[in-house]
LUMLOLUM-35168 format. One record per residue (C-alpha): x, y, z; residue in three letters. Coordinates in steps of 0.25 Angstrom, whole numbers, plus 2048, in hexadecimal, padded with zeros to 3 digits. Layout:
XYZAla/...
END
This chain:
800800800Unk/80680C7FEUnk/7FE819803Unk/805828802Unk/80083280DUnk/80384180FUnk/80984381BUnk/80084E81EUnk/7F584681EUnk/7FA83D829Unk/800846834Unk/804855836Unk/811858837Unk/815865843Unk/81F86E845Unk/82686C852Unk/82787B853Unk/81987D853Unk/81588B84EUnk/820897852Unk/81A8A3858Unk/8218B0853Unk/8278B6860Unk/82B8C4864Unk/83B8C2866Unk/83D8CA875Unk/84A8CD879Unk/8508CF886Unk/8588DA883Unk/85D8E0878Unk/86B8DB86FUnk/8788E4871Unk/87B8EB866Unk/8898E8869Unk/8928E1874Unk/89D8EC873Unk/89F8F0882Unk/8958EA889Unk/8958DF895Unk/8908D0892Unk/88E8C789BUnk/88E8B8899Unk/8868B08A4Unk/88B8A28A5Unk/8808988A8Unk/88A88D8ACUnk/88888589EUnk/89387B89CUnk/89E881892Unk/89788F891Unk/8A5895894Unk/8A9891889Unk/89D89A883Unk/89F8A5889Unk/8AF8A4888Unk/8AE8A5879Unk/8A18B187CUnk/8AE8B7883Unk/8B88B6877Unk/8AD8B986DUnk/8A58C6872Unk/8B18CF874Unk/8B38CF866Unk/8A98D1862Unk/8A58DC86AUnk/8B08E3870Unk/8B08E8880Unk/8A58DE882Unk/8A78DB891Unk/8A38CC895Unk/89F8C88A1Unk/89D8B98A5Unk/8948B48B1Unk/8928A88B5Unk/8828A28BBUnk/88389D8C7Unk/8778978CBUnk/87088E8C1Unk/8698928B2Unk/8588938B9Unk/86089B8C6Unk/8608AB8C6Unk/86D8B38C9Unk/8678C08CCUnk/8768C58CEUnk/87A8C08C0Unk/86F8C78B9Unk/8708D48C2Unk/87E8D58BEUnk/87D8D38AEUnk/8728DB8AEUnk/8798E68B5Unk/8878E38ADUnk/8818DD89EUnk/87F8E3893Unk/87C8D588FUnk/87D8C7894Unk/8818B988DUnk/8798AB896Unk/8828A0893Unk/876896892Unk/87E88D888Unk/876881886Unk/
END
C-alpha cells in the first residue's frame, strides 16, 4: 500500500519561541561617550579564572582609553547577598562599574 499524506494535515508543527513581543529596551544608565579619565570599577564576584578577565580588562582598557583609572574590588559575601558598602562606594567613586559575573 502506498499512501502519500501532507504533513500539515496530520499534525501542527510550533515554534518554541512562541510569538516575541516588541519590547521597550530600558537602560540603567546612559553609555560613556568615552573612557578617557574616568574611574571603572570592576567587581569580582568570586568566579573561578575571572582574574584572568579582568587582567587582560586591565591590559586592554588603558589603550584604549588613556588616563582611565581601574579599580578592582572584590564580593565578599556570596552572588544573592548585599554589600551596601561596596555599592555605597562605586557609587560615590564610579563613573562606571564592570560585574565579573562570568558564567
Amino acid at each position: 500500500m502506498n499512501i502519500k499524506t501532507n504533513l500539515s494535515d496530520i499534525c501542527a508543527v510550533l515554534n518554541p519561541r512562541g510569538i516575541e513581543q516588541a519590547r521597550e529596551v530600558i537602560y540603567i544608565n546612559q553609555r560613556l561617550p568615552d573612557l578617557t579619565g574616568k574611574t571603572i570599577f570592576m567587581v569580582d564576584m568570586g568566579k573561578q579564572q575571572s582574574d584572568i578577565v579582568f587582567d587582560a580588562l586591565e591590559e586592554y582598557l588603558p589603550a584604549l582609553a588613556p588616563e582611565v583609572k581601574l579599580v578592582r574590588r572584590q564580593k565578599t559575601l556570596s552572588y544573592f547577598e548585599d554589600e551596601p558598602d561596596l555599592w555605597n562606594e562605586i557609587e560615590k567613586h564610579a563613573d562606571a562599574f564592570i560585574i565579573g559575573a562570568f558564567d
